[in-house]
Backbone as CSV, one residue per row, in Angstrom:
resi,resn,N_x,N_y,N_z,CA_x,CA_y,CA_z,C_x,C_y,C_z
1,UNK,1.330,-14.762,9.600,1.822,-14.464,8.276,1.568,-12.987,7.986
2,UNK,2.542,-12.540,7.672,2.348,-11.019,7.204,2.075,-10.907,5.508
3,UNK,1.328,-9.740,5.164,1.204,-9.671,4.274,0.904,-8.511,3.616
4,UNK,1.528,-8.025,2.051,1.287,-6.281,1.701,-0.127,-6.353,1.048
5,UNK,-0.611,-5.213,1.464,-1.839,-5.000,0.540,-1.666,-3.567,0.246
6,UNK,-1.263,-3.316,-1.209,-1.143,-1.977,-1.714,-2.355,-1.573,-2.995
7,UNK,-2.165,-0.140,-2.604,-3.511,0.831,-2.964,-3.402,1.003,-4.514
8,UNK,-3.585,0.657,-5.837,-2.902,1.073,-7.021,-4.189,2.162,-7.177
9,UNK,-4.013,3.598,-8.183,-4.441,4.376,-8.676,-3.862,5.100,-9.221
10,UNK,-4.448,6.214,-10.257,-3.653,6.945,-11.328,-3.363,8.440,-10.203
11,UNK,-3.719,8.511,-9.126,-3.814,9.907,-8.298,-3.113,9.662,-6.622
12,UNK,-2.081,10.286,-6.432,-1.800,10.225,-4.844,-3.082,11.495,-4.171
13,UNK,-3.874,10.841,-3.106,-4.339,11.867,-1.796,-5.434,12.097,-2.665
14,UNK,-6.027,10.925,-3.528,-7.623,11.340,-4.439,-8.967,10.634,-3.817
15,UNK,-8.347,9.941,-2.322,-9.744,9.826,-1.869,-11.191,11.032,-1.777
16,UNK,-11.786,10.491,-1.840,-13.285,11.533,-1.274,-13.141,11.552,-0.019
17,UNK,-13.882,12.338,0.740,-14.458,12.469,2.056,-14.972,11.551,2.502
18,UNK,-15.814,10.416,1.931,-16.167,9.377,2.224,-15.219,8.240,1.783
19,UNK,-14.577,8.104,1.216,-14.013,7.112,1.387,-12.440,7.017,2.099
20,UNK,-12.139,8.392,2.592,-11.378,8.648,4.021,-11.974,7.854,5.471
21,UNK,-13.296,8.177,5.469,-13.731,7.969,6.320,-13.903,6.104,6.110
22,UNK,-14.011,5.832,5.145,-14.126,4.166,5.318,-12.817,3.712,5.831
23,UNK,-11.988,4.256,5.042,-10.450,3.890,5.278,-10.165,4.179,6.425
24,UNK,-10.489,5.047,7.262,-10.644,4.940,8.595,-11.452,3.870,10.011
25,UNK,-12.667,3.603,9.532,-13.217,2.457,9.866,-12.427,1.378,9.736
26,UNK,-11.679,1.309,8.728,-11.449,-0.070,8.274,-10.189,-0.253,9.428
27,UNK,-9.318,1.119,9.349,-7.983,1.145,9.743,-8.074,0.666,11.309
28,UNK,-9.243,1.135,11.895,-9.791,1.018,13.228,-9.915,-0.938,13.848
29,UNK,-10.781,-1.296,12.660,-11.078,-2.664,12.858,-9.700,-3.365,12.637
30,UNK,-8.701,-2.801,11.950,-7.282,-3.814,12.031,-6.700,-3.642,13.168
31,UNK,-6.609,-2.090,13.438,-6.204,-2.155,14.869,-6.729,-2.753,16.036
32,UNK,-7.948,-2.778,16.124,-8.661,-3.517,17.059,-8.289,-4.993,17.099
33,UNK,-8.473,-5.373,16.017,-7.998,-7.037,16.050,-6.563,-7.579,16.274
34,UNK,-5.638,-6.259,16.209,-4.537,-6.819,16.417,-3.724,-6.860,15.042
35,UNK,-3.931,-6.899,13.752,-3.816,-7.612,12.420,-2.912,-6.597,11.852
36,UNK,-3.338,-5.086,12.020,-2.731,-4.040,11.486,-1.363,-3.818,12.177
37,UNK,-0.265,-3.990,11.131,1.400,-3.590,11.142,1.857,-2.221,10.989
38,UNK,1.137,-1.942,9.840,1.506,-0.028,9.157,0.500,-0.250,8.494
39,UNK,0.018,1.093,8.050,-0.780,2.001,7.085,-0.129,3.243,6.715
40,UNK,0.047,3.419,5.520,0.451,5.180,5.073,-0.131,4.781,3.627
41,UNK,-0.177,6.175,3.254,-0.575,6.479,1.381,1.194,6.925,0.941
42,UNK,1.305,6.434,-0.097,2.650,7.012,-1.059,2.702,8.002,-1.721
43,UNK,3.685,8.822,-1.707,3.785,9.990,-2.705,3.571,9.608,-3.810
44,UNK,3.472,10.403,-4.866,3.437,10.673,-6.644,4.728,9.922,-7.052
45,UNK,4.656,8.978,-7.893,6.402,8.977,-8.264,6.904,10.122,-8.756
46,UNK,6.052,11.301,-9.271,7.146,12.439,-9.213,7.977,12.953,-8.063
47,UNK,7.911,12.155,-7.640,8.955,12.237,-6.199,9.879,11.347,-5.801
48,UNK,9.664,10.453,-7.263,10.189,8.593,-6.594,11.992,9.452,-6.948
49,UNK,12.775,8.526,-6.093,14.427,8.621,-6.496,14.947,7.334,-6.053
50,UNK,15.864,7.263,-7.724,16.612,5.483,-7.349,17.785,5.512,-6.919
51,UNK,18.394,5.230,-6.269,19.323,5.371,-5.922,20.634,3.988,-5.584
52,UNK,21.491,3.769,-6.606,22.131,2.491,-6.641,23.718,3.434,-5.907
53,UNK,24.248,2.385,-5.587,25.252,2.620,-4.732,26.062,1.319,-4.457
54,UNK,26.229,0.377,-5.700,26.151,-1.252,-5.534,27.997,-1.153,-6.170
55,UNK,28.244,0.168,-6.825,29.544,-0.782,-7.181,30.418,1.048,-7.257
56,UNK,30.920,1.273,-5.819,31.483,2.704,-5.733,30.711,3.879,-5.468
57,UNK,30.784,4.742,-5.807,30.349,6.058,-5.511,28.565,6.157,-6.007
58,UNK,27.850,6.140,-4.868,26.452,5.983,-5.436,25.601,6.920,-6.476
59,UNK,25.117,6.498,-7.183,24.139,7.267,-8.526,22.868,7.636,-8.165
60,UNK,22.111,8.584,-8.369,20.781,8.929,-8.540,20.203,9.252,-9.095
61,UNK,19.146,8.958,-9.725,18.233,9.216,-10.428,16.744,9.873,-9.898
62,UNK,16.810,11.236,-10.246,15.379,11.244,-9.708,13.920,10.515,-11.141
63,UNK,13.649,9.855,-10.845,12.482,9.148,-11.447,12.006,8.047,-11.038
64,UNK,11.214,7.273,-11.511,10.530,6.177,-10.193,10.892,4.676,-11.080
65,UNK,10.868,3.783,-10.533,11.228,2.735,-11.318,10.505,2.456,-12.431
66,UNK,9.490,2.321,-12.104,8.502,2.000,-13.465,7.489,3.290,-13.609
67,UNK,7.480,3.245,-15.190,6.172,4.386,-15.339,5.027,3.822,-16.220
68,UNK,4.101,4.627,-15.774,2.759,3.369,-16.057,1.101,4.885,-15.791
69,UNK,0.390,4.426,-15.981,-0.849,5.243,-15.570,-1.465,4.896,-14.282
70,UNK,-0.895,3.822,-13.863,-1.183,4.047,-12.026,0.318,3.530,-11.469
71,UNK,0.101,3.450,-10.474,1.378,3.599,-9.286,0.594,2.933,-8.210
72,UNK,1.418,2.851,-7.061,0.936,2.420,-5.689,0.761,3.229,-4.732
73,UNK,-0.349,3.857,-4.448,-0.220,5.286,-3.642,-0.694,4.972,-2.319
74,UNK,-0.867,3.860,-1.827,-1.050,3.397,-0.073,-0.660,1.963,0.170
75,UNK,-1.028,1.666,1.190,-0.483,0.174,1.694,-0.703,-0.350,2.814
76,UNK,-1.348,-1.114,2.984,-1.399,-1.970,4.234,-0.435,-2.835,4.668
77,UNK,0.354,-3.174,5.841,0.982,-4.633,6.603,0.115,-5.013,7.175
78,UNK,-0.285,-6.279,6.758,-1.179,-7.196,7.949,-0.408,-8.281,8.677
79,UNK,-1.236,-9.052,9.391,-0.429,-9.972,10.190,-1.295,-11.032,10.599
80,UNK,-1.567,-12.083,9.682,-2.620,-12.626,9.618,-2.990,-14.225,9.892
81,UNK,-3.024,-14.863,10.264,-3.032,-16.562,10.228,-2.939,-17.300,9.153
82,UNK,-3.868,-16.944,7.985,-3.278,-17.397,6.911,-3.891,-16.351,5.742
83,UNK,-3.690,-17.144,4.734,-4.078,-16.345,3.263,-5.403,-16.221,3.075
84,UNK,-6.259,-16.783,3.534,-7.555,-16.701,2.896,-7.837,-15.418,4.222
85,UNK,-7.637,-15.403,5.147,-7.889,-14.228,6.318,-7.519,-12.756,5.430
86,UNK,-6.097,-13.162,4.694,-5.735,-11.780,4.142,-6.082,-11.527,2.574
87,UNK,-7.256,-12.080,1.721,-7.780,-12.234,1.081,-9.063,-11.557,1.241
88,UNK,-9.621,-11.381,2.622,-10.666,-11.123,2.990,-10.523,-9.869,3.213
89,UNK,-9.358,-9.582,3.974,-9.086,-8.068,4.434,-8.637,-7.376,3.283
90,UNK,-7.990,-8.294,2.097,-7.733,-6.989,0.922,-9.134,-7.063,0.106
91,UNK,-10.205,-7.626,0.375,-11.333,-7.730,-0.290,-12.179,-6.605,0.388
92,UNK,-12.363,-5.946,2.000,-12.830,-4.922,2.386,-11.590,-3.734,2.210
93,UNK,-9.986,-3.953,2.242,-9.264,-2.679,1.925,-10.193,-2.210,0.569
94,UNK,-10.094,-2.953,-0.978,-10.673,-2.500,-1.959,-11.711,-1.734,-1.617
95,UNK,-12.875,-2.494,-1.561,-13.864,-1.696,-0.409,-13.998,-0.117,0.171
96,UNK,-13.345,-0.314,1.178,-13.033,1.047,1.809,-12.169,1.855,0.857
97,UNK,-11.434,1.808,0.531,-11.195,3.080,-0.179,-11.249,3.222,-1.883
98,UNK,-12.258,2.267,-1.835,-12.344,2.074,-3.329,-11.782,2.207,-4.601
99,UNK,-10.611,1.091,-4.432,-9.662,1.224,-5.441,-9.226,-0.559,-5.736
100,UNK,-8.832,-0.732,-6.418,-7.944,-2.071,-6.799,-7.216,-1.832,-5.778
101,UNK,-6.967,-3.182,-5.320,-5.306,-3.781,-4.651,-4.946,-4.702,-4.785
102,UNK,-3.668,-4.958,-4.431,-2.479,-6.223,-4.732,-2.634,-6.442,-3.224
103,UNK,-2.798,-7.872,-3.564,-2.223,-8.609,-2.076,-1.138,-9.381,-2.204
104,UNK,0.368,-8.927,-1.557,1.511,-10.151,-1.607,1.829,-10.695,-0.403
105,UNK,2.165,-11.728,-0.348,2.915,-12.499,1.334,4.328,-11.624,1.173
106,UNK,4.622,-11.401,2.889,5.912,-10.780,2.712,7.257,-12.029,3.054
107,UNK,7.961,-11.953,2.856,8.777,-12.925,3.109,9.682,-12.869,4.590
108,UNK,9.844,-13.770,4.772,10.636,-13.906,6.133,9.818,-13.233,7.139
């Protein structure tokens, strides 16, 4: 079962020095086990652009879908056996880089 675990905070690239380095440990032990899909951090939505293209000549918007005082500025894919496995791993992501996260199942 795959599953997202994203980074929410009010700052893109506001880790410390130490908690780079956890996020690194951590990133290490997914790889090792096999579990880890992707890892990256997200830009600022001052960078987000929407872009519909659903009925003719496509539109853009530079702005991000939702605006709010945090955003999603990283993310894990795991790949996991079940939910309580990826419960555990977004319980040390928080952890390591010390922030809230969302854990969702991905579909299909």
């Amino acid at each position: 079962m795959r599953f997202l675990i994203s980074v929410i905070d009010s700052q893109t690239a506001s880790a410390t020095p130490e908690e780079y380095a956890a996020i690194d440990i951590f990133n290490a032990r997914l790889s090792t086990s096999g579990s880890l899909v992707i890892a990256c951090g997200v830009d600022g939505p001052e960078t987000a652009q929407i872009i519909d293209a659903r009925h003719g000549a496509p539109s853009a918007r530079h702005t991000p879908l939702h605006v709010g005082d945090e955003w999603i500025t990283g993310f894990w894919i795991v790949d996991v056996d079940n939910r309580n496995e990826a419960e555990r791993l977004a319980e040390e992501a928080s952890r390591a880089c010390n922030r809230r996260v969302e854990l969702r199942p991905l579909l299909g």
